[in-house]
C-alpha positions as CSV (number, residue, x, y, z in Angstrom):
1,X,13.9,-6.6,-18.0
2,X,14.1,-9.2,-15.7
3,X,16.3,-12.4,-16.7
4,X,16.1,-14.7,-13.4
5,X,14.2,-14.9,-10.4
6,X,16.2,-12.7,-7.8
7,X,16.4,-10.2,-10.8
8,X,15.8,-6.9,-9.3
9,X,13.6,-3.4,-10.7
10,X,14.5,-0.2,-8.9
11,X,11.7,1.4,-7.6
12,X,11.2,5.4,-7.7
13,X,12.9,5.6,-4.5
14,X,15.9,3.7,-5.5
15,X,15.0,0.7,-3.6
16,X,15.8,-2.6,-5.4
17,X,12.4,-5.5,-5.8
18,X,12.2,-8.4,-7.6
19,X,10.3,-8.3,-10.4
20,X,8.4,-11.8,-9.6
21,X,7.3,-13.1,-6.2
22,X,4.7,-14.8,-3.9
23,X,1.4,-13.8,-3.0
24,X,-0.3,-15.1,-0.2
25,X,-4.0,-14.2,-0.6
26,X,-6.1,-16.4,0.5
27,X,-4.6,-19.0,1.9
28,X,-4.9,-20.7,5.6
29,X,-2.3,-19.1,8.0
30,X,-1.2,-22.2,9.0
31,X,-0.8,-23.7,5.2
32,X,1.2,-20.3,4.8
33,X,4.3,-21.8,7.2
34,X,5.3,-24.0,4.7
35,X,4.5,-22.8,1.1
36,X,6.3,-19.1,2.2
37,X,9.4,-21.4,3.4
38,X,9.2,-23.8,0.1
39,X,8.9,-20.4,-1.9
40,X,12.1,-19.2,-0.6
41,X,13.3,-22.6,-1.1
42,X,12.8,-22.7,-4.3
43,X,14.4,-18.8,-5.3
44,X,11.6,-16.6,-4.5
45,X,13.0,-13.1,-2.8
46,X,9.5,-11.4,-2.6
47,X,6.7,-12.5,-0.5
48,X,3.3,-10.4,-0.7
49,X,0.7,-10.8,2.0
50,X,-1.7,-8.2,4.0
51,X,-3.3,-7.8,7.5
52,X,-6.8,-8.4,6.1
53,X,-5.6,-12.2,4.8
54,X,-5.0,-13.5,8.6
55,X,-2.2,-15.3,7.6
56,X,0.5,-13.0,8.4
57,X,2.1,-14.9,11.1
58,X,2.3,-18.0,8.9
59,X,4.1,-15.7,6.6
60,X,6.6,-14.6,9.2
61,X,6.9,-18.4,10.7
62,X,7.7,-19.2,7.2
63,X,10.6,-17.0,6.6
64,X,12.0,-17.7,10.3
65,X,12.1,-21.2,8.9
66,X,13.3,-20.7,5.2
67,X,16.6,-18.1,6.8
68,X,17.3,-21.3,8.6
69,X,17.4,-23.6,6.2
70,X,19.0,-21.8,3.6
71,X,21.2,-19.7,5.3
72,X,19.8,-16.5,3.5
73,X,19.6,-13.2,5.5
74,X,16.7,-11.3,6.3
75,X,17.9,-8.6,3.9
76,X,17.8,-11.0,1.3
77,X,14.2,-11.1,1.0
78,X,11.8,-8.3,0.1
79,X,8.7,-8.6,2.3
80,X,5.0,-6.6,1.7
81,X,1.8,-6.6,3.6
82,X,-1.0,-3.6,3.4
83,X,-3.4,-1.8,5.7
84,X,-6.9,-2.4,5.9
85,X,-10.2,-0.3,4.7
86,X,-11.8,-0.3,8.1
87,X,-8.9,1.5,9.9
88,X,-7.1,4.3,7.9
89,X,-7.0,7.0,10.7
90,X,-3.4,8.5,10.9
91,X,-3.4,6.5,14.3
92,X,-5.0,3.7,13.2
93,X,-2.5,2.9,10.3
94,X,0.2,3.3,12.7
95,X,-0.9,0.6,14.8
96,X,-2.1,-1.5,12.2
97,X,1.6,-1.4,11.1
98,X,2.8,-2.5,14.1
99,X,0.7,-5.2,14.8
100,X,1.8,-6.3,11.2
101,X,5.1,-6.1,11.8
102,X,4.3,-8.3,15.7
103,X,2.5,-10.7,13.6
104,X,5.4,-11.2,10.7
105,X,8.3,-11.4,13.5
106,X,10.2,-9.0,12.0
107,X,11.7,-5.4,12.9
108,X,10.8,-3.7,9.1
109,X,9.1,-3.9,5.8
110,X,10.2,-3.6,3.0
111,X,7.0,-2.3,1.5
112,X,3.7,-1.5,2.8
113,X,0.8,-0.2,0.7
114,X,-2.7,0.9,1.4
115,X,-5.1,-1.9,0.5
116,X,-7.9,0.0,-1.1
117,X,-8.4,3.8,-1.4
118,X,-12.3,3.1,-0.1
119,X,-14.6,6.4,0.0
120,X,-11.2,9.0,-0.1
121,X,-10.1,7.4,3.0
122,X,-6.5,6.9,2.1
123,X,-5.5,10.7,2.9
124,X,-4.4,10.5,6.4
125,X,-3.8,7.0,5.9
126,X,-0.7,8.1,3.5
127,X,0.2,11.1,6.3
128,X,1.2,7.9,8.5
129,X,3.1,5.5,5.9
130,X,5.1,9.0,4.7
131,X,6.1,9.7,8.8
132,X,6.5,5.7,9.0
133,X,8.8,5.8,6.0
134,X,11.1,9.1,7.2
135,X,11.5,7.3,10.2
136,X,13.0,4.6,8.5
137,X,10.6,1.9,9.6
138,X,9.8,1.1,6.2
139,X,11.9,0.8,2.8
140,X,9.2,1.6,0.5
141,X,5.6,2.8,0.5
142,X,2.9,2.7,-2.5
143,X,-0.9,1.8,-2.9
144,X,-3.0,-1.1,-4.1
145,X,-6.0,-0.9,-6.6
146,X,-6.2,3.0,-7.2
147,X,-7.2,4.3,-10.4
148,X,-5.8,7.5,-12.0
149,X,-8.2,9.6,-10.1
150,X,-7.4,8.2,-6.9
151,X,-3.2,8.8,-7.5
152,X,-3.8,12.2,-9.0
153,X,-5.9,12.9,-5.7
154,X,-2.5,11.1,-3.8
155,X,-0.2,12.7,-6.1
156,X,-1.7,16.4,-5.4
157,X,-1.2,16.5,-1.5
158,X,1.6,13.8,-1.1
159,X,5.2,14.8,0.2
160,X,6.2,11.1,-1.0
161,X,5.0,9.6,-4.7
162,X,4.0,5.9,-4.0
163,X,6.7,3.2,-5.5
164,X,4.1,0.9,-6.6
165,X,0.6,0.7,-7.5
166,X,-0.8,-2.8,-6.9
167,X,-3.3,-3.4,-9.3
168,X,-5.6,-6.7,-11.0
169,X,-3.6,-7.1,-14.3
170,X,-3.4,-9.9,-16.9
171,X,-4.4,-10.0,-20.3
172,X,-8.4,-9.6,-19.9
173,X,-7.8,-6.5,-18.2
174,X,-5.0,-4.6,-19.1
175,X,-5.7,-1.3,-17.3
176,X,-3.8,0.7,-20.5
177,X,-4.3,4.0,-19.8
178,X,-3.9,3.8,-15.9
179,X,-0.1,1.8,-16.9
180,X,0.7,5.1,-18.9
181,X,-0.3,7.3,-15.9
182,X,2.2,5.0,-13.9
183,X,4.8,5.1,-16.4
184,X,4.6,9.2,-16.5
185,X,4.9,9.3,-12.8
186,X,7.5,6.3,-12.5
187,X,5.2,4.6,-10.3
188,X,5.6,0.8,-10.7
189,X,2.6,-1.4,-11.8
190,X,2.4,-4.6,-9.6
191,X,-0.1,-7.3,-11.1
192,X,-2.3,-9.1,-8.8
193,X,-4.5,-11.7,-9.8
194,X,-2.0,-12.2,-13.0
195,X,-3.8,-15.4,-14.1
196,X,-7.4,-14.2,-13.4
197,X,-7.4,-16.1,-10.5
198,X,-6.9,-19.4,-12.9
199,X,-9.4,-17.9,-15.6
200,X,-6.8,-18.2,-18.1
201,X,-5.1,-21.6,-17.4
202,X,-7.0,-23.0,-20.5
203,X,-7.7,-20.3,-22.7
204,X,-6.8,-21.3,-26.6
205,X,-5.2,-18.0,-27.7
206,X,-2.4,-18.5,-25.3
207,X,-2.2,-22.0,-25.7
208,X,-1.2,-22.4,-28.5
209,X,1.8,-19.8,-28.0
210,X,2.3,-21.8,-24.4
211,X,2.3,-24.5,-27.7
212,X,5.4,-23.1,-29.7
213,X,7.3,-23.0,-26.6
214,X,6.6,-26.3,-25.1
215,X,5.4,-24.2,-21.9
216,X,2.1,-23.7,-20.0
217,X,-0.5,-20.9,-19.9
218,X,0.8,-19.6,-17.0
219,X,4.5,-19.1,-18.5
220,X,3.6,-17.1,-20.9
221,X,1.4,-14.9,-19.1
222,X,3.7,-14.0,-17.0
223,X,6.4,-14.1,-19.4
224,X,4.2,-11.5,-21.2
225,X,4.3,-9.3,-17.8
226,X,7.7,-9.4,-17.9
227,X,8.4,-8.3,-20.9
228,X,5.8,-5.3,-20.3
229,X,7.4,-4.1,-17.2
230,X,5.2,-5.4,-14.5
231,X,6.3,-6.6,-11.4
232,X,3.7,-10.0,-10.8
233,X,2.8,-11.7,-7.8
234,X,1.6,-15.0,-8.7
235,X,-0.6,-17.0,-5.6
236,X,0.4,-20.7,-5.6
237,X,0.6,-23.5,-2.7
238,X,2.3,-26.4,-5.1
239,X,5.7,-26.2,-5.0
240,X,6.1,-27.9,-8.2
241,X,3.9,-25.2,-9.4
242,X,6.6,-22.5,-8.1
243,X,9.4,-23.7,-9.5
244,X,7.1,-23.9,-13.1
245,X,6.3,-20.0,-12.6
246,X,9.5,-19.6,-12.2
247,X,10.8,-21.3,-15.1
248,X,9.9,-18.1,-17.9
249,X,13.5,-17.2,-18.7
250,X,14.4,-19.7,-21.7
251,X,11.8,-18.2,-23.6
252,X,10.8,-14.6,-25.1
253,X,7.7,-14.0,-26.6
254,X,8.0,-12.0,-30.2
255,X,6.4,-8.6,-31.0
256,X,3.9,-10.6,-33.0
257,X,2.9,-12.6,-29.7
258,X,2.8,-9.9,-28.1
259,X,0.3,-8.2,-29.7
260,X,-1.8,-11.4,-29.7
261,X,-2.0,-11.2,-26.1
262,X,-2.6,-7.3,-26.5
263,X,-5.8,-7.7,-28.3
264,X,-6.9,-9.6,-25.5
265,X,-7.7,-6.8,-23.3
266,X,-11.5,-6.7,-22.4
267,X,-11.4,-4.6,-19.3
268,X,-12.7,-7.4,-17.7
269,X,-12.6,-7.8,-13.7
270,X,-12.4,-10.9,-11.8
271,X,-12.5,-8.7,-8.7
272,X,-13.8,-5.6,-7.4
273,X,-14.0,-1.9,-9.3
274,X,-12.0,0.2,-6.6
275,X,-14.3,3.2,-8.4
276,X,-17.1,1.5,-6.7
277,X,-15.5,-0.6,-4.0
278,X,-15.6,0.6,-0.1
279,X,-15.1,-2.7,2.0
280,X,-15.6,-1.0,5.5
281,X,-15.4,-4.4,7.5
């Protein structure tokens, strides 16, 4: 478990990430410049974006800045973006890497995943992130959003096991049995959407353990990630709302609060099924 922000989990590949970090979805390229450098600022180590958010140069204009001013190195921080539905040719993700990569300023990644696994698209996609990864261009490869079918699929014709599978997780939908299919074939669970997109700022149940704690909704939902082995991305543009995610390592919940928050679970999506989901744009 995780005990302070630059904590580190070691991926399948033996590649150290951070087991909390930034995500950048939705939010104005230029806004991104300075809530990526205030992150980093602040402690954050992991920055999450994707090519389909448009904000990916902010991102990289952000870090440029943050190195500056902090002195940190560029293999200090741990950097993610993803390939897009509507281009997962071999070639295509190949050049949709590099034109991340232009975009970000920077000569690697340290992870890149493949947004959505759309109609069985993702096949040839994952041909080019293995030969992008054995080339050394990138540290670490995984998915985002696939169920069990879609990794056993993966799984069956892959020469590399994705690291991480980037999924919507928090206490409404807790995606049980597709966490034990990750857990048997060590692939990381990464929550997106950990909050439910502010869903559960204000719900009671949590509240009143956020109560015992003198902490907020958010704290101890993603305290309650932490202590279930999930990497989590919170989004954010308030500073003073980064350094309060950050600010979950006084505190652990108990068994019994634990299962509270268990019996939560209503498989209940704030975002798209990826069963049903193709997003061809």
């Amino acid at each position: 478990m995780i005990n302070n922000l630059q904590d580190t989990i070691e991926l399948n590949n033996g590649i150290e990430m951070p087991g909390i970090g930034l995500g950048v979805f939705q939010v104005e390229n230029d806004a991104t410049v300075e809530i990526v450098k205030n992150a980093i600022e602040v402690g954050y180590r992991s920055i999450d974006t994707a090519a389909i958010y448009g904000n990916e140069a902010g991102v990289g204009e952000g870090i440029k800045q943050a190195l500056a001013s902090t002195g940190l190195k560029r293999e200090d921080l741990f950097i993610t973006s993803k390939v897009w539905n509507a281009g997962l040719s071999y070639d295509e993700t190949v050049i949709a890497y590099e034109e991340s990569l232009q975009k970000l300023g920077l000569d690697y990644l340290d992870l890149y995943l493949i947004h959505w696994p759309g109609k069985n698209k993702y096949a040839e996609s994952w041909r080019a992130l293995e030969d992008l990864y054995t080339a050394g261009k990138i540290k670490a490869i995984g998915v985002c959003n696939f169920n069990i079918s879609h990794l056993q699929d993966l799984i069956n014709t892959a020469s590399v096991v994705p690291v991480i599978n980037q999924v919507e997780f928090h206490p409404r939908l807790q995606q049980v049995e597709l966490r034990a299919f990750c857990k048997e074939h060590n692939i990381q669970l990464e929550a997106w959407a950990p909050l439910m997109q502010g869903g559960l700022l204000e719900d009671p149940t949590i509240a009143k353990i956020a109560e015992k704690y003198g902490k907020s909704n958010s704290q101890v939902i993603l305290r309650w990630d932490i202590q279930n082995g999930v990497v989590t991305i919170p989004k954010t543009v308030s500073k003073e709302r980064m350094v309060q995610n950050a600010n979950i390592f006084d505190f652990s919940l108990t068994e019994e609060e634990l299962q509270v928050v268990n019996a939560m679970n209503l498989e209940k999506r704030v975002g798209p099924d990826p069963a049903e989901f193709d997003f061809m744009l």
